[in-house]
RODO-2510 file (C-alpha; in nm, 4 decimals, decimal comma):
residues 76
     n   res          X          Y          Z
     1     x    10,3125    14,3366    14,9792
     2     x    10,4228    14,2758    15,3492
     3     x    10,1190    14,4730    15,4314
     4     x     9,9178    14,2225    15,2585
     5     x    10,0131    13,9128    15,3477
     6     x     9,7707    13,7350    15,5439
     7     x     9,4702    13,9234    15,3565
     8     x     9,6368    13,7635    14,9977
     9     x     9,4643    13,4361    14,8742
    10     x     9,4554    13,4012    14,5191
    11     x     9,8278    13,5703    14,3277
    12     x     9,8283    13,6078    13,9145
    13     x    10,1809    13,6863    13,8383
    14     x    10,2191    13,4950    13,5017
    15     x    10,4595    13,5931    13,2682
    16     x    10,5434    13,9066    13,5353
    17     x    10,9690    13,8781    13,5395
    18     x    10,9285    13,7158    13,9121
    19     x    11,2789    13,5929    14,0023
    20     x    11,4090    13,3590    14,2632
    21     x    11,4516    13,6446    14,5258
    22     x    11,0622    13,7628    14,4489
    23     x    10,9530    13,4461    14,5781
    24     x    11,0901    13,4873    14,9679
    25     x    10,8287    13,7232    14,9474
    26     x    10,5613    13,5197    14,7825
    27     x    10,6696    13,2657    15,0551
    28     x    10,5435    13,4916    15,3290
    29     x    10,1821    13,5381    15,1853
    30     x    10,0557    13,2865    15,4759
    31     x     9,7054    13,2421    15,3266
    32     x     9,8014    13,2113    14,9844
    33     x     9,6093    12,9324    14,8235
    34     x     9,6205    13,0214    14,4489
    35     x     9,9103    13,0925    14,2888
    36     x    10,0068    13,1763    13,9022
    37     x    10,3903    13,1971    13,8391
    38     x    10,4020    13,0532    13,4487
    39     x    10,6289    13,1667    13,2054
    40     x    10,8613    13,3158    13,4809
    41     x    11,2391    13,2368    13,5394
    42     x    11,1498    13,0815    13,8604
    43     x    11,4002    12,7787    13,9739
    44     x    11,4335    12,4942    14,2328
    45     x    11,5736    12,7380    14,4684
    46     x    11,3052    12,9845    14,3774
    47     x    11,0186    12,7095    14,4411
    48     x    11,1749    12,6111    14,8191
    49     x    11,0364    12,9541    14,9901
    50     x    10,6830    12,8274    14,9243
    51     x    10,7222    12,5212    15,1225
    52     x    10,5710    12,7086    15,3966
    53     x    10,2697    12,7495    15,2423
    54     x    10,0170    12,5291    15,4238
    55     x     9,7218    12,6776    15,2300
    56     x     9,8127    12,6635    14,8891
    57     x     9,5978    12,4302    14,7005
    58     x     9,6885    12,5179    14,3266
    59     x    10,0151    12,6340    14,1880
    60     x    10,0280    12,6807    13,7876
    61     x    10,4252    12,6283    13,6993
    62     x    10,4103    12,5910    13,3295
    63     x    10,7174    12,7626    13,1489
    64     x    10,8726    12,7905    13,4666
    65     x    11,2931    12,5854    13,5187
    66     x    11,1822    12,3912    13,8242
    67     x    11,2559    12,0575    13,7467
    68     x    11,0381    11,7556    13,7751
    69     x    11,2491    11,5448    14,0664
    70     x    11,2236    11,8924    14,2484
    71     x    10,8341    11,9506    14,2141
    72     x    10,7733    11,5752    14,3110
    73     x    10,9989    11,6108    14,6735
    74     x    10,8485    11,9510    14,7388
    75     x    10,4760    11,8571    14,7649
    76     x    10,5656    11,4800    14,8817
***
């Protein structure tokens, strides 16, 4: 995916396993501005390596164990 990451704008990975360590490479995609990460085991910790991500403009987390308190600091 390295490869890929400034030619990536819209990611569907529902349901797809992704991890907390999958998503410091998800957090690279530069142009990223659609991402799909429900129903994976993604965390708080998980969630900080998209802070980067200046393009993203929708991010579906449902099913996900980010917590609200985290969701509202990262976007603030």
């Amino acid at each position: 995916m390295e490869s890929l990451k400034e030619q990536l704008v819209w990611l569907k990975v529902g349901h797809a396993r992704i991890t907390d360590p999958d998503m410091v490479i998800i957090g690279k995609l530069t142009n990223l501005r659609k991402l799909y990460l429900e129903g994976n085991p993604v965390t708080d910790a998980g969630i900080a390596h998209l802070k980067s991500l200046k393009q993203l403009q929708y991010i579906n987390l449902s099913g996900t164990r980010i917590s609200p308190a985290d969701l509202r600091s990262w976007r603030a």
